[in-house]
C-alpha positions, 0 to 999 in steps of 0.5 A: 394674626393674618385673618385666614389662621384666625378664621381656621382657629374659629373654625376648630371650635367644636359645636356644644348645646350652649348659645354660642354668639356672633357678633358683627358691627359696622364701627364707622363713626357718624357724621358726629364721629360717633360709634352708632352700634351701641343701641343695637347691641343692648337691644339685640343681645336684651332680646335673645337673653330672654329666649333662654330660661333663667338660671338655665346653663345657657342663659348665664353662660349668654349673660355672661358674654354680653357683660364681656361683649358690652366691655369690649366694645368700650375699648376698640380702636379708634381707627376701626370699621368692623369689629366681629366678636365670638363668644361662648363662657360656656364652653370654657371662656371661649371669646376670639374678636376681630378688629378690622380697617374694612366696614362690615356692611351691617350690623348682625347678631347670631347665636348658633352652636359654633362660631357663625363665620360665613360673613368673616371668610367672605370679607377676607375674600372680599379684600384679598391681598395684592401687590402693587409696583409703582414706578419710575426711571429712578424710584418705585414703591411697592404697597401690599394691600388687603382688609381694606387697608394697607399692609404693607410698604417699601421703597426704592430710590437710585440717583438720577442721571441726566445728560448734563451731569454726563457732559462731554459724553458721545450719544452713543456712550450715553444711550448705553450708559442710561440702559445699564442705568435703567436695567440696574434700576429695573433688577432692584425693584424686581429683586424687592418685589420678589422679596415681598411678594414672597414673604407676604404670600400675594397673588395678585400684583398690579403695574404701575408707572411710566412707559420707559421704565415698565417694558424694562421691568417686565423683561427682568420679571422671572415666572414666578412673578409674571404669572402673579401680574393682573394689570397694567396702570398708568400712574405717576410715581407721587400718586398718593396712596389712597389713590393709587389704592382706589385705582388698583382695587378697580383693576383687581375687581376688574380681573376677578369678575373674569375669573369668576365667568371661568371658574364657573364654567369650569365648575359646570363643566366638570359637573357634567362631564366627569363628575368631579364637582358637586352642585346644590346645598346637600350633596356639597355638605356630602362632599365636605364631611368627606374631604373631598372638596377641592375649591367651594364656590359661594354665591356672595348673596347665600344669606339670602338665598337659605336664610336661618336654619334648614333640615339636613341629612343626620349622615352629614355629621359625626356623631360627637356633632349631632347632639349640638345641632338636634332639634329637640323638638322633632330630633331633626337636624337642622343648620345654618347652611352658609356657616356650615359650608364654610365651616366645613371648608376651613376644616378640611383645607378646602378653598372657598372663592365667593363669587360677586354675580349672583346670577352665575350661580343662581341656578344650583342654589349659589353653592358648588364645588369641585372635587379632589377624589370621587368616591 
């Protein structure tokens, strides 16, 4: 299942008054090749056991998740570098988990009322997907990468023609017939980069190859394809993959730091000026339990800007909602704010884009959001 359905089937979760936990682990093997998350699990999961009273709904509902979480983990893929675990027995059995080719930077345990998804959407950011097109006179590959692993590859290769095996032929007859040769060649690969980039819903796609061939392939790229290209690389056709990754997510990190100067200044600007974005914590949730937003704008450090739970209007929630996030203390309601705000996002068809600089955002708290409609 492509992680953006998985993070809208974690994000349909509705919020109950039972611990809900989150598990993220980096699963990089060490210098021995060895998992190390097993220490923090049992030490993590020991601890927040002990907050619930025994033999309370929570506590055998958390209890019984870590049983399932510690079996789990006995099993992953060996090939894997992150793993992410939701769980709740409480709330009918409830236990999704992700295993993916790209680390997690550290390991985290939450435990809130609904699936804490703020660090899976960002990863899913983090490692978009792309195309990249290598290619020469003869021969191209084409990678579909994304999640920090490769997803996708394909082929094309046409015979060689070189002027020994043309003998006898003018200059002239040559030229054309190495023309028609290479515009032939250049409508293939045109034709299969289309085909994937269709079928694998890519943004972004990244050239590479040799000076001849790429001026060719260009003219034959129709709109649909040439809005999509980012980049040009020089890169031989035997490059290996793990290079030609490297080289390319430079390049994609490369556009998308411009892209993220613009699309704040957007933001700003619509902010200011016509009143279809919103800035700020609060008035974003607003927009959010409303429908209204269009594109949500995350500092890529908002864990660290509201770290654990804040006090937020009672208006920012359903009713149905409410009794899961009242503090039973002072009835006031209090949230995660990076979860919500991506919750939130996911639920209503919002897009969510994190942007890397954290100065870019740093003077709105590192949230904002344009808007479809005004109210």
């Amino acid at each position: 299942m492509p992680l953006t359905d998985r993070l809208d089937r974690l994000a349909a979760f509705e919020p109950v008054d039972l611990p809900v936990i989150s598990l993220y682990l980096n699963a990089q093997a060490n210098g021995r090749g060895r998992d190390n998350f097993a220490p923090f699990v049992r030490k993590k999961l020991r601890e927040r056991a002990k907050t619930y009273p025994l033999r309370s709904p929570a506590r055998r509902s958390f209890d019984t998740d870590a049983g399932r979480i510690n079996a789990y983990l006995e099993n992953i893929r060996p090939a894997a570098n992150g793993v992410a675990i939701f769980a709740c027995a409480g709330a009918g059995d409830f236990f999704e988990t992700v295993e993916l080719d790209a680390p997690i930077d550290e390991h985290k345990l939450y435990v809130y009322h609904q699936p804490h998804l703020y660090p899976l959407a960002r990863l899913s950011n983090e490692f978009s997907r792309y195309a990249t097109l290598i290619a020469d006179t003869n021969a191209a590959r084409i990678y579909v990468f994304g999640i920090g692993q490769k997803l996708g590859e394909a082929g094309i290769k046409n015979l060689n023609v070189n002027k020994t095996q043309l003998g006898g032929w003018s200059q002239a007859r040559y030229q054309r017939h190495i023309e028609n040769y290479y515009l032939h060649h250049a409508k293939d690969v045109v034709d299969e980069l289309e085909r994937v980039v269709r079928k694998e819903n890519v943004n972004h796609v990244i050239l590479a190859g040799d000076e001849v061939i790429l001026p060719v392939l260009l003219e034959q790229f129709p709109a649909y394809l040439s809005e999509r290209v980012i980049g040009t690389l020089r890169l031989d056709i035997t490059t290996p993959q793990h290079a030609v990754a490297e080289r390319t997510l430079e390049a994609l990190r490369s556009h998308e730091a411009k892209q993220e100067v613009a699309r704040v200044a957007r933001l700003m600007d619509e902010y200011r000026s016509s009143g279809y974005a919103v800035v700020g914590a609060h008035d974003t949730l607003a927009a959010l339990s409303h429908g209204q937003v269009d594109e949500l704008y995350l500092s890529a450090s908002l864990e660290e800007i509201h770290a654990g739970v804040e006090e937020v209007g009672s208006g920012l929630f359903q009713k149905s909602q409410k009794k899961a996030v009242m503090n039973s203390d002072d009835h006031t309601l209090k949230v995660d704010v990076a979860d919500e705000l991506v919750t939130r996002a996911r639920q209503t068809g919002a897009n969510i884009t994190f942007i890397r600089d954290a100065a870019l955002l740093a003077d709105v708290g590192g949230i904002g959001a344009t808007l479809r409609y005004l109210i």
